[in-house]
C-alpha positions as CSV (number, residue, x, y, z in Angstrom):
1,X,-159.9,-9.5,114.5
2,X,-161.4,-11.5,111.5
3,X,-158.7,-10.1,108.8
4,X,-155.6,-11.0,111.2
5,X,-157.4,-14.6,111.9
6,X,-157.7,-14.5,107.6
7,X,-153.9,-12.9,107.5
8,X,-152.1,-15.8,110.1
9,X,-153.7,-18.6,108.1
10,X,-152.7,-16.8,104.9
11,X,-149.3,-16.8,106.1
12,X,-148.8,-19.9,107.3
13,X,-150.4,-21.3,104.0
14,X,-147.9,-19.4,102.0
15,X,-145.1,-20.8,104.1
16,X,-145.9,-24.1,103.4
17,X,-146.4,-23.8,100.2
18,X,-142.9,-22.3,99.6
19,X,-141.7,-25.6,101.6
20,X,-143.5,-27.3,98.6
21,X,-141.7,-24.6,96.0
22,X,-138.3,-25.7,96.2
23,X,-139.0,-29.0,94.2
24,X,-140.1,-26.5,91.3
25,X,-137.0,-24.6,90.7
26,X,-135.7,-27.7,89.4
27,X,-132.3,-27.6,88.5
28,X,-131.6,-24.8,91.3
29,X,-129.8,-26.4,94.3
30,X,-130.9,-25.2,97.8
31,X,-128.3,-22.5,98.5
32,X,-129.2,-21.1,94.7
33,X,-133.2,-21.1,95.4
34,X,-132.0,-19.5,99.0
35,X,-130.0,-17.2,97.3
36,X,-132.4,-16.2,94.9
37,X,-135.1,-16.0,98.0
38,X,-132.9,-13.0,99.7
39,X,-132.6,-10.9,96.5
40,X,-135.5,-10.6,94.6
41,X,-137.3,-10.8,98.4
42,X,-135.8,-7.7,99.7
43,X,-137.7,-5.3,97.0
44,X,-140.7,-6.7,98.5
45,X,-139.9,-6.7,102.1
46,X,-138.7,-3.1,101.6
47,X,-142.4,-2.2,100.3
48,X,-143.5,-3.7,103.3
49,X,-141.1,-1.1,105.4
50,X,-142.9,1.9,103.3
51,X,-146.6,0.6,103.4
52,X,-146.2,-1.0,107.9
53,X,-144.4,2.4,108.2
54,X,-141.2,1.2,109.2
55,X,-138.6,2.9,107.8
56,X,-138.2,5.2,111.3
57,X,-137.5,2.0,113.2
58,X,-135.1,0.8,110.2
59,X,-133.2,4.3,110.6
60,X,-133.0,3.7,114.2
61,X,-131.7,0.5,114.4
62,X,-128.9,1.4,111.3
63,X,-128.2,4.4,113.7
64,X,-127.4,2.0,116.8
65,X,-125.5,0.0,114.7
66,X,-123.0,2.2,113.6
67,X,-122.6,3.6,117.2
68,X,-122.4,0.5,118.9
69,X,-120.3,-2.3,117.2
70,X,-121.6,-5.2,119.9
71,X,-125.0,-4.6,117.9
72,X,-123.3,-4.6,114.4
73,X,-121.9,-7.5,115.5
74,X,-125.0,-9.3,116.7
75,X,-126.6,-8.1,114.0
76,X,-124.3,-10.6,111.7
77,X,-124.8,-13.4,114.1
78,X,-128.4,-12.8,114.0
79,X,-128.4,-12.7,110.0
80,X,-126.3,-15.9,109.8
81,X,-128.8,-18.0,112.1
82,X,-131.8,-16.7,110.4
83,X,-129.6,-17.6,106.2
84,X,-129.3,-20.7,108.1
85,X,-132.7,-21.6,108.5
86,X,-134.1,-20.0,105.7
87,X,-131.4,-22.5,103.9
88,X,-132.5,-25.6,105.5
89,X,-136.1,-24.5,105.0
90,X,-135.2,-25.0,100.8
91,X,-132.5,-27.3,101.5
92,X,-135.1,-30.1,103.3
93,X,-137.5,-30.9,100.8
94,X,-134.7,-31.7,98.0
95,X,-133.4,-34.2,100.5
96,X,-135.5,-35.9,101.7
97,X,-135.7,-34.5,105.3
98,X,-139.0,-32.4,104.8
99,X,-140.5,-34.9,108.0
100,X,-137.3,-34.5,110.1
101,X,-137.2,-30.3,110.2
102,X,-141.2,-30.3,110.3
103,X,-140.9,-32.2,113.7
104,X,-138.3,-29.4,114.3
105,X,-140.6,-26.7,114.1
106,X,-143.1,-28.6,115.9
107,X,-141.0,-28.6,118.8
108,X,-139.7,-25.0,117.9
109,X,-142.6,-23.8,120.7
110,X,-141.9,-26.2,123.6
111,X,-137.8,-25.2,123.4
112,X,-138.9,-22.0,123.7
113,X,-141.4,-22.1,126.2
114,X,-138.2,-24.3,128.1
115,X,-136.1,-21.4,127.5
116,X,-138.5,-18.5,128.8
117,X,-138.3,-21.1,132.1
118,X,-134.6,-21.8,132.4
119,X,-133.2,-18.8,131.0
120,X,-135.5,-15.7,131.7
121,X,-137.0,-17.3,134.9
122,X,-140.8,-17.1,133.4
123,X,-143.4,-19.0,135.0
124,X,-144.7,-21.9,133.5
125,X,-148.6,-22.9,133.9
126,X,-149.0,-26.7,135.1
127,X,-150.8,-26.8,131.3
128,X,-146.9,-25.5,130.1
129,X,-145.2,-28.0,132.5
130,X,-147.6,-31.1,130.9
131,X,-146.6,-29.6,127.4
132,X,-143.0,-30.0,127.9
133,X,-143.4,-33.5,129.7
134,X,-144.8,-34.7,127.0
135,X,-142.2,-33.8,124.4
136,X,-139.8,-35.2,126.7
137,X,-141.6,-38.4,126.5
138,X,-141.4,-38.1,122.6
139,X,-137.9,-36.7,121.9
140,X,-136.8,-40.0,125.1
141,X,-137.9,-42.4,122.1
142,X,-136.5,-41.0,119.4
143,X,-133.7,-41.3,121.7
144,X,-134.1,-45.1,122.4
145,X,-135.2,-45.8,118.5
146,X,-132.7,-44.4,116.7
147,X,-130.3,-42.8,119.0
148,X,-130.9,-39.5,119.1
149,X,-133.4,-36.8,116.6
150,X,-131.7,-35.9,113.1
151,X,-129.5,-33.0,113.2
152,X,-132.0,-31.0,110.9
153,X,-134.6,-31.4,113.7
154,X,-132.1,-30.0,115.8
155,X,-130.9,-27.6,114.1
156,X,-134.3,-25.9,113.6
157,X,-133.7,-25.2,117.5
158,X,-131.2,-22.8,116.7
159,X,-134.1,-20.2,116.3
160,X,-134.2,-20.1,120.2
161,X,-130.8,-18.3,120.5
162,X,-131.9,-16.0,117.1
163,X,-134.6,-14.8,119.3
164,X,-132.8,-14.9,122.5
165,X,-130.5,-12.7,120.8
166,X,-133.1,-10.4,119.3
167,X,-134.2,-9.6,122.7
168,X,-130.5,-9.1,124.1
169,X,-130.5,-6.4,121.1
170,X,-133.9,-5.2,121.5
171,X,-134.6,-5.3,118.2
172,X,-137.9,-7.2,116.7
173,X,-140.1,-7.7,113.6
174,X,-139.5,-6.3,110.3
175,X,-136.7,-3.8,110.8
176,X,-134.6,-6.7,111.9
177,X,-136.0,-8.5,109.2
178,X,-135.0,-6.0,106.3
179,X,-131.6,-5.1,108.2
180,X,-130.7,-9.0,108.3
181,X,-131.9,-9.6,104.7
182,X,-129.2,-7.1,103.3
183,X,-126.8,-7.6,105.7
184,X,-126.9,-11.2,103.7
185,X,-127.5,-10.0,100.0
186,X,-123.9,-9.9,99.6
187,X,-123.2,-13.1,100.3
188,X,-126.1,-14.1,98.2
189,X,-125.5,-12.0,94.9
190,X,-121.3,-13.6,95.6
191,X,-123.2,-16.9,95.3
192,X,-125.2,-16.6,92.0
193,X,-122.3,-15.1,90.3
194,X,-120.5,-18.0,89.2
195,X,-122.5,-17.5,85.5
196,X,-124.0,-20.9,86.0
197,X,-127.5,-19.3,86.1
198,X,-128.0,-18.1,82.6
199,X,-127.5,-21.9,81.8
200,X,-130.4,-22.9,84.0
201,X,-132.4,-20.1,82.4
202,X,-131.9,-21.0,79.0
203,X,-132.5,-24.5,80.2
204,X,-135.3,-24.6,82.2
205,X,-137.2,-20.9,80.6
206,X,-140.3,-21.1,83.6
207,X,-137.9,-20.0,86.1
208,X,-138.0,-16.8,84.6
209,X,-141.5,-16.5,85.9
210,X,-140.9,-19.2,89.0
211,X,-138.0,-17.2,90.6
212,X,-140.0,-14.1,90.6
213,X,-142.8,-15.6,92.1
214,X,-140.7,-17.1,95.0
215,X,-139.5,-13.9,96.2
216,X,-143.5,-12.5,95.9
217,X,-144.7,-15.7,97.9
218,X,-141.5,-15.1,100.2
219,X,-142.9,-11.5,101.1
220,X,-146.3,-11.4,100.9
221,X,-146.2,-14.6,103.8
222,X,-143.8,-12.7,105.6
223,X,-146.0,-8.9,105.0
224,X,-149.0,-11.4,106.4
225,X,-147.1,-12.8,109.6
226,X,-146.3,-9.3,111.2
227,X,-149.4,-8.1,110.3
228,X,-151.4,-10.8,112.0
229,X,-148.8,-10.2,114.8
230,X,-149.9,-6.2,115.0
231,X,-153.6,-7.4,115.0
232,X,-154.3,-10.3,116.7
233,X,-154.3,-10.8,121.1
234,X,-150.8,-12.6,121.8
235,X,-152.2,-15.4,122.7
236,X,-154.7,-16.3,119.7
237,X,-151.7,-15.4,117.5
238,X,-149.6,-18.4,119.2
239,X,-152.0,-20.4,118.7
240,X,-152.9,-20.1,115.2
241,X,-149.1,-20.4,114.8
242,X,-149.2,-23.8,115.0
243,X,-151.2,-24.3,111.7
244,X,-147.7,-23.7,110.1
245,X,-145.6,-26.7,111.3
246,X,-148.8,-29.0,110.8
247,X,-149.1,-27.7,106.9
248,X,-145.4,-28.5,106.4
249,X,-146.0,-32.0,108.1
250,X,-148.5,-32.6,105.1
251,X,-146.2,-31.2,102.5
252,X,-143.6,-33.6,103.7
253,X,-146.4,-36.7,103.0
254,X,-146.9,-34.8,99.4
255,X,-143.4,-35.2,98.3
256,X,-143.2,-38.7,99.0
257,X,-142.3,-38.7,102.9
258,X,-143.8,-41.5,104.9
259,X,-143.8,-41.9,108.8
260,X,-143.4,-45.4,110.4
261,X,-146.2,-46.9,112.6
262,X,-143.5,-46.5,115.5
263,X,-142.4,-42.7,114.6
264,X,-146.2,-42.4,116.4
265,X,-144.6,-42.5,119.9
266,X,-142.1,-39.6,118.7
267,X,-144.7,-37.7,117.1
268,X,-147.7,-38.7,118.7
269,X,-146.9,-37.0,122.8
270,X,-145.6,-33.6,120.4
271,X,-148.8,-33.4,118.9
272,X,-150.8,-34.0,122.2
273,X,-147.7,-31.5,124.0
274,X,-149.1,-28.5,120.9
275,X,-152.3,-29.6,121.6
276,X,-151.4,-28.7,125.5
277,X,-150.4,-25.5,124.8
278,X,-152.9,-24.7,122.2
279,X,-155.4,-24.8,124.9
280,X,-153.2,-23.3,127.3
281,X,-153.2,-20.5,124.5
282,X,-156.9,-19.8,124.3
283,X,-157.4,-19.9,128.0
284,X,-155.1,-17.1,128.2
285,X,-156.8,-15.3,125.5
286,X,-160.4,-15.8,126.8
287,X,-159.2,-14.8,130.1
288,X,-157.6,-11.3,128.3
289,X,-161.2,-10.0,127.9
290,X,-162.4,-10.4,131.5
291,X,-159.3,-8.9,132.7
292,X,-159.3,-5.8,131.0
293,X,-163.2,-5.1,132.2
């Protein structure tokens, strides 16, 4: 249990550092870093496939795809939410919205616990039901403050229907992964072919040893996530989950982000709402053991 404890904090490390990456690939613009991100990433998620054993699962899903055009076609949707985030993952830190989409992924778990509720009918704990209370309470004054939560906090919500729609398909973890990743490298080596990058080389000559490394950091965190997943009980793997949004938090105070004394009654009942869960999290997995004997 100790290496996939060692392999979800790796991951979630390597994640936030990549949110800190983007303002190295100086003079790349978001959708160029992205771009790059899919290409020289897919070599390395495709190692991943041969070393996790994958490649039957791959087959299989390439198989239902060709048979069945409603899972092609999901398959594209599901590609085009998950460019999307990756994009505004690179895209927020250039911006100045590194805060705004961190608070989106902290409240990435309470829309989806929302969602198991409304949508699938799963029943919610009285700790769950406090969770999502609380967000309310912070999301009703971002409301009152500034009218409503920036769309990139929003939009980071858009995961819910990616993995709403992965279970429609049936189709999870890294063969959906690799599948959506070249179902998108067209699009990405389209958008890198417009010459200007052999300028930015010859301008800026690290990249040639940045960009490489982005799609190694990109993989590795990624080869770290699903094997924590594969190792780990469910519910200690949820809750070591949240050490990701709270490491982009900090990297949004690195680049020069700063959060108001009155953002605290936005962020403040999230926090306590993860901390809810967090706790609803290790009861569940403390309670795994005595249930099995």
């Amino acid at each position: 249990m100790l290496s996939g404890v060692l392999l979800s904090i790796t991951a979630s490390v390597l994640f936030g550092a990549l949110y800190y990456y983007a303002l190295l690939l100086h003079p790349l613009d978001a959708m160029q870093i992205l771009a790059w991100r899919m290409v020289l990433g897919l070599p390395v998620i495709t190692l991943l496939v041969y070393l996790l054993r994958a490649g039957p699962a791959v087959a299989a899903l390439w198989q239902r795809m060709r048979r069945q055009p409603g899972v092609l076609v999901g398959m594209l949707l599901s590609a085009s939410l998950l460019g999307l985030q990756m994009g505004l993952f690179m895209w927020a830190p250039l911006h100045g919205q590194a805060m705004n989409v961190s608070l989106g992924y902290f409240l990435l778990p309470l829309s989806l616990v929302l969602t198991g509720r409304l949508a699938y009918r799963e029943v919610t704990s009285p700790l769950q039901q406090l969770a999502v209370l609380l967000a309310a309470i912070g999301v009703a004054h971002a409301l009152w403050r500034s009218g409503g939560l920036h769309w990139s906090t929003l939009l980071v919500q858009l995961y819910v229907p990616y993995f709403m729609l992965h279970r429609r398909l049936r189709v999870s973890g890294l063969p959906a992964i690799w599948t959506e990743t070249l179902l998108l490298l067209p699009l990405a080596i389209w958008w890198l072919a417009d010459g200007q990058i052999l300028q930015q080389l010859a301008t800026r000559p690290l990249l040639w040893l940045l960009l490489p490394l982005l799609g190694i950091l990109s993989g590795v965190a990624l080869g770290s996530y699903l094997m924590a997943s594969q190792r780990l009980p469910l519910g200690l793997f949820g809750l070591l989950g949240y050490l990701e949004p709270a490491l982009l938090f900090v990297v949004s105070l690195l680049v020069g982000e700063r959060m108001l004394a009155s953002d605290l009654w936005t962020y403040g009942p999230i926090w306590l709402a993860l901390l809810v869960l967090g706790l609803e999290g290790l009861r569940r997995w403390r309670a795994q053991p005595a249930a099995a004997g």
